[in-house]
C-alpha positions as CSV (number, residue, x, y, z in Angstrom):
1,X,0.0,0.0,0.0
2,X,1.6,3.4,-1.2
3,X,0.0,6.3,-1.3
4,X,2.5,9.4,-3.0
5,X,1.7,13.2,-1.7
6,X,4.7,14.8,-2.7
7,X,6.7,13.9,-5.8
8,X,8.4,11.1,-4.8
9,X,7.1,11.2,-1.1
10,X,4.5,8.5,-0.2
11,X,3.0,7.0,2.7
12,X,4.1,3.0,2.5
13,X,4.4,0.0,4.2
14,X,7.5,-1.4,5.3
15,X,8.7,-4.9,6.9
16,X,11.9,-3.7,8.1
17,X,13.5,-1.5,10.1
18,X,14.2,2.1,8.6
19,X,16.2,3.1,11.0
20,X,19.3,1.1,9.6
21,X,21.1,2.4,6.0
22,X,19.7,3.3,3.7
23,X,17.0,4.4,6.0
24,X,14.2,6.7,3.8
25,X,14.4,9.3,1.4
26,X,11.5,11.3,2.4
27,X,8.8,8.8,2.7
28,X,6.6,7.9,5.8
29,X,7.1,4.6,6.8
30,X,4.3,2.8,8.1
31,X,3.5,-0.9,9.8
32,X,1.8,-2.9,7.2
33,X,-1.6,-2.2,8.7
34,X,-1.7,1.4,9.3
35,X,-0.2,1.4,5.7
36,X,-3.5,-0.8,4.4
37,X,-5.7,1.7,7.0
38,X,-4.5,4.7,5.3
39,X,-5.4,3.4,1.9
40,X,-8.8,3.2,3.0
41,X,-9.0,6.5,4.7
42,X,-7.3,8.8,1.8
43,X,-8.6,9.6,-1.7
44,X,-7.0,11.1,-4.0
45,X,-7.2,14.6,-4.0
46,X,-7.5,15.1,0.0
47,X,-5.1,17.6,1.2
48,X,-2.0,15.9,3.0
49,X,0.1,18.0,5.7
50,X,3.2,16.3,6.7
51,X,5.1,17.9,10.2
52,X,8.1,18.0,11.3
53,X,12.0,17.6,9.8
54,X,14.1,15.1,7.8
55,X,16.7,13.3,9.9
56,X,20.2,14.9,10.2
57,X,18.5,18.6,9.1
C-alpha cells in the first residue's frame, strides 16, 4: 500500500527497520496495517500535511 503526496514522497508499508542504512528518502514509513488503513482512509485529492523535519537537518 503506497499512497504518494509529494513527488516522490509516499505513505508506505514497510517490513523492516528504517532506521538502519539506507533508512528513507522522504517517505513515511508505516507498519503494514496502518499502511492498508490509510489506503482506505485517503482519496486522491485530500489535502496531505506532513510535520516535522528530515533526519540529520
Amino acid at each position: 500500500h503506497s499512497q504518494f503526496f509529494d513527488g516522490g514522497q509516499a505513505f508506505h508499508s514497510v517490513t523492516k527497520s528504517m532506521y538502519n542504512p539506507p533508512g528513507s528518502g522522504g517517505c513515511v514509513n508505516m507498519r503494514p496495517a496502518d499502511a492498508k488503513a490509510y489506503w482506505k482512509l485517503l482519496k486522491n485529492g485530500d489535502d496531505v500535511y506532513v510535520y516535522g523535519r528530515k533526519p540529520g537537518t
